[in-house]
N, C-alpha and C positions, 0 to 999 in steps of 0.2 A: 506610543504604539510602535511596535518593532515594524519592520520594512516584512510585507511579504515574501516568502522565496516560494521556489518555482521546483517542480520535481515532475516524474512520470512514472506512469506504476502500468507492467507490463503482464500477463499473463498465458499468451499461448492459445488465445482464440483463434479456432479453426473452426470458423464456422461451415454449416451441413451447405452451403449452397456454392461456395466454393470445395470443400472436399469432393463433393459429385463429380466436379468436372478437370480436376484437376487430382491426379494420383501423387503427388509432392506436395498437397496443400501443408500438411502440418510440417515439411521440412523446412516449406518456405517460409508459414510461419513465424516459425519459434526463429531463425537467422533474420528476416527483416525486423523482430522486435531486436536483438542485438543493435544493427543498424540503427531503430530510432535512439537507443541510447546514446550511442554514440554521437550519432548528431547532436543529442540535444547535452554534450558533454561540449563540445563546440558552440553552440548555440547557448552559450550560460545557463541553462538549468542548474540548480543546486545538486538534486536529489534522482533517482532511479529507485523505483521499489520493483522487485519480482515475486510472485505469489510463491507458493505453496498448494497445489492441491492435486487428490490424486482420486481416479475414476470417473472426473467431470467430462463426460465428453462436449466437443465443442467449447463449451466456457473456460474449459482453463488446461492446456497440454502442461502444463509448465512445471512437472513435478520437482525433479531435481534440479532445483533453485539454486544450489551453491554450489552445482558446476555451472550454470551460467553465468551467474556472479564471474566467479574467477575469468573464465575468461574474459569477461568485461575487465574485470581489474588490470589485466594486460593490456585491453583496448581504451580504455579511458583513459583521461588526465587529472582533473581537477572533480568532475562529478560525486557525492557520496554516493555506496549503493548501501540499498537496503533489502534485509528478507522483509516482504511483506504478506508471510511471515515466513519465522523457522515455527513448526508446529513443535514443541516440546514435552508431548506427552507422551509418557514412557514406551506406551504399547506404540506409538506412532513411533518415536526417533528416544533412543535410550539420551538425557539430559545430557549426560557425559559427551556424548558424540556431538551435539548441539555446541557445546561452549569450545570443543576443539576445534569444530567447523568455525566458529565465530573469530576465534580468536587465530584462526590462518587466514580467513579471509580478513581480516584487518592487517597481518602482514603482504599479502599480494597487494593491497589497496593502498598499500602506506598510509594507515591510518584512514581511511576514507569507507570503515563502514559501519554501516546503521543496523543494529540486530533489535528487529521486531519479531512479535511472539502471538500466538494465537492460538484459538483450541479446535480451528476445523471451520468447514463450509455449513456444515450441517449432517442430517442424520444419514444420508448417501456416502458419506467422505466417511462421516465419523463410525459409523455401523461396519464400515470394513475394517476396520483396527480394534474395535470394540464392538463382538458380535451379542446380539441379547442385550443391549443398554436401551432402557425403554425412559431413562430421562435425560434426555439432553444435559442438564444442568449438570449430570455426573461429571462430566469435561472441565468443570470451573476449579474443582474439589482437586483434581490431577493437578492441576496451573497453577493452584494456588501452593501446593503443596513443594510443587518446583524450582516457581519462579524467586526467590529470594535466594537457590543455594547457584548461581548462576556467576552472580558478583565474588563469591567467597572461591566458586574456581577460578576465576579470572585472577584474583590477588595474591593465595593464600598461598604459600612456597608448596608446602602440602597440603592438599584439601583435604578439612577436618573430618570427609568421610557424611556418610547420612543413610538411616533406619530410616525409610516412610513405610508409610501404606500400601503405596503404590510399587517404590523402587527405591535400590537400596546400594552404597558402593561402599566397601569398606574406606579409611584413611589412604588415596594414594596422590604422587605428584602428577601434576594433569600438563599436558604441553599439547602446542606450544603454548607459552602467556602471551595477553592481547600485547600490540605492536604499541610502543608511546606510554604515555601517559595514562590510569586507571586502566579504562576499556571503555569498549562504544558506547554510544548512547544506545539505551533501552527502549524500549516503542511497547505498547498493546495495540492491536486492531481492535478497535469498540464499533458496536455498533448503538448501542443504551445508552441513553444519558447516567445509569445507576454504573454502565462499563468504564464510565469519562473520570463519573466520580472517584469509584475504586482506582483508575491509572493513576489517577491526581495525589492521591492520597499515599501510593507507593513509590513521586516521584517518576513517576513512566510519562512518556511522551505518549500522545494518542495517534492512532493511525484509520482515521477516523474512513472506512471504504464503503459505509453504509451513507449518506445522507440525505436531506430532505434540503429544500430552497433555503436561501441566506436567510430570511426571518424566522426561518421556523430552527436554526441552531442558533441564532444570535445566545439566545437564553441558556442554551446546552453549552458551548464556548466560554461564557460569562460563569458558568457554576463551577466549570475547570478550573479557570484560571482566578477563583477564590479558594478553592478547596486544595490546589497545588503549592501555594503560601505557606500550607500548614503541613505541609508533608514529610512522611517518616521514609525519607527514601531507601529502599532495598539493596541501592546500589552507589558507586562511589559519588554520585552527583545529581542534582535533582535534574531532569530533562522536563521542562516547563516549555512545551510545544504540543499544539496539535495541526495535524496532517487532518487537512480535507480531500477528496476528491470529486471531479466531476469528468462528465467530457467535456472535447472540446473540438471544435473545427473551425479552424482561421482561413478565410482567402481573401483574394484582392479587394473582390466586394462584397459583401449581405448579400445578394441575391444566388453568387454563387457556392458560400456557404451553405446557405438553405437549400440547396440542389444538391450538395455534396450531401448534408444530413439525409433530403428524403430519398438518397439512393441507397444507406449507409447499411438498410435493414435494419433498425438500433430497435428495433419490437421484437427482433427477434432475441435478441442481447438479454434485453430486458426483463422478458420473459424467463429465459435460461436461470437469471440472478435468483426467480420466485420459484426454481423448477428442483434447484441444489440449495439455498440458504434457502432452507423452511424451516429455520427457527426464528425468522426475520417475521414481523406481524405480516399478513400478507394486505394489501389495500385491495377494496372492495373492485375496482377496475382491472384487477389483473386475474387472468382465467386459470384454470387449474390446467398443469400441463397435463397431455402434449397440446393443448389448444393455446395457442398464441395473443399474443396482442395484434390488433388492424394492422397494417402498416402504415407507417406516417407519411401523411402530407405535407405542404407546404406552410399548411392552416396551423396543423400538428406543432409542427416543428416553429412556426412563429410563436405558439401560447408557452409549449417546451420556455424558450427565449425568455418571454414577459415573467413568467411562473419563477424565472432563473433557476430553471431543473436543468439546462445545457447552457454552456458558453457557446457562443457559435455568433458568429459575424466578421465582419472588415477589422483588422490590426486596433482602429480604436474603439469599436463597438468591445470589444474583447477586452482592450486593457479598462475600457468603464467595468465591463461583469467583474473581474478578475478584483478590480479596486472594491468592490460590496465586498468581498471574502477578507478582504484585509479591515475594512470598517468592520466588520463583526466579530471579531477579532483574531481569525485565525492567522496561525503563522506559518504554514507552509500550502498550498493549493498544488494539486498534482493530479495532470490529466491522466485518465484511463484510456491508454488507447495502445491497438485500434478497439473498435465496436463494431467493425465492416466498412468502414473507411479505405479506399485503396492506399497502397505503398505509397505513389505520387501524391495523393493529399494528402493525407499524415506527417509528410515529410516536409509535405507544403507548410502546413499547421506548425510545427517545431518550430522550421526558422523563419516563420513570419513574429512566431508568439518569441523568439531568442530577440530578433534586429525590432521589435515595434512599441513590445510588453513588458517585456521581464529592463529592461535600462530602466524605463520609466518607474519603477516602481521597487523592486530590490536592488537598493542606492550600496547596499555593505554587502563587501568584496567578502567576507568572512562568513562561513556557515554557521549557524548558531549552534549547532551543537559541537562543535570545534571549539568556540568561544567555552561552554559549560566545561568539556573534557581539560582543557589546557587552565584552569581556572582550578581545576582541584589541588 
């Protein structure tokens, strides 16, 4: 069993109950998630992922992802960043643009970045780049169509050029090429066990931002990592990795975690996730927006805990949840945060989960997709 690693995946929540009262909310924001990465670059995290989405109010400010990146790439050390994701569909970001971004941010980062891909939040996001698409699945057929000629810019002196359907560029040299050895590791965001299987099968990492409690993916994790064995990968090395995430909230004790959660508003988060991914099944408890989920209690947020739908407790309540994700076999666990957590807990959460978690548990100094890239 590989050691778990530890990552953070950030997006640019600005939520409505802070914007009200505050006219700088989304400035401050999108600069305090900076901030958490950076801590949690000191604080040993592996991994930083940043979204991609554009139109989501509240849920996700964080459009243009790979100017944040870079400046990160300046403000870290050792952390990888990743796009979670770069959206590569034509009408969204022409492909060509996409593998130039990729392969500069892999020089600002000296080699320290993770290029994940994905087709959109849903029909909010995706309807404004494609107006009139009345089937979501259209987005798969763009991805699929793309995502293999990505490796061949990254390598090819000249890129051989490509006639799609979609999009088309004759024969030309693409610069800059990735920094090091091949290129980054490749990532999908799935949400499906049918999305885990297809990454597996192409060799992609999963970047897994949809999930359900540790038993109910044991089975979805286990079909991965047999069906990645047999894989015809698209690019120069197989990335046999998936990214889960959850939240998380560490303080000194349980009891003031669970205060921290029920003040956190995480109903209202929750809700937002059912209000823009509505190609996500929706569960029977969650109300059609704009009505909301209750807010959580104490009650709430202890079942949340037992359910293991949130990490939340004292340094070793936390590294027990944390060790479930590593028995079922994922290989990277990466908090979502914030959800409405203030700056001061957040910050709390990092370096309690850096000095109490992450030692105990990711024993190799080496990121594994470092190990995959330097191996080809």
């Amino acid at each position: 069993m590989n050691p778990l690693e530890f990552g953070l995946f950030v997006q640019g929540y600005v939520p409505e109950a802070r914007s009200k009262v505050d006219p700088e909310a989304e400035h401050k924001s999108l600069i305090e998630e900076t901030e958490y990465v950076i801590q949690a670059d000191k604080s040993g995290f592996k991994y930083a992922w940043a979204s991609e989405h554009h139109f989501l109010e509240e849920y996700s400010h964080l459009s243009a992802n790979e100017v944040f990146l870079a400046y990160l790439a300046h403000a870290t050390e050792r952390i990888h960043l990743g796009s979670g994701i770069f959206n590569p569909l034509a009408p969204v970001n022409h492909p060509v643009k996409v593998a130039e971004k990729v392969a500069m941010l892999d020089h600002l980062s000296k080699g320290r970045f993770e290029f994940g891909t994905g087709r959109g939040a849903g029909s909010h996001e995706i309807l404004g780049f494609l107006p009139g698409i009345t089937d979501m699945n259209h987005t798969k057929e763009i991805w699929e169509e793309t995502i293999a000629e990505f490796p061949k810019m990254f390598l090819q002196e000249e890129y051989e050029g490509f006639q799609g359907k979609h999009w088309s560029l004759p024969p030309r040299k693409i610069f800059p090429k990735p920094y090091g050895k091949a290129h980054p590791a490749m990532w999908y965001a799935a949400g499906s066990p049918s999305s885990y299987a297809m990454a597996a099968k192409k060799g992609l990492g999963v970047l897994g931002f949809s999930v359900q409690k540790v038993s109910d993916m044991e089975w979805v994790l286990e079909q991965y990592k047999t069906a990645v064995q047999e894989a015809k990968a698209i690019g120069a090395f197989v990335n046999d990795n998936v990214m889960v995430t959850s939240t998380a909230i560490c303080a000194e004790t349980h009891d003031k975690a669970v205060e921290i959660a029920v003040n956190a508003n995480m109903n209202r988060f929750q809700s937002l996730v059912f209000r823009y991914h509505d190609t996500f099944p929706r569960p029977e408890a969650i109300p059609q927006w704009p009505e909301t989920l209750p807010e959580y209690n104490a009650e709430i947020i202890e079942l949340l805990i037992a359910e293991e739908l949130l990490i939340c407790g004292d340094p070793s309540e936390v590294r027990a949840q944390c060790k479930r994700w590593e028995q079922a076999g994922a290989d990277q666990l990466s908090f979502g945060l914030p959800t409405g957590v203030s700056y001061e807990d957040t910050m709390t959460t990092i370096k309690l989960i850096g000095e109490h978690v992450i030692p105990h548990i990711d024993t190799d100094p080496v990121h594994r997709t470092t190990r995959f890239r330097q191996a080809v």
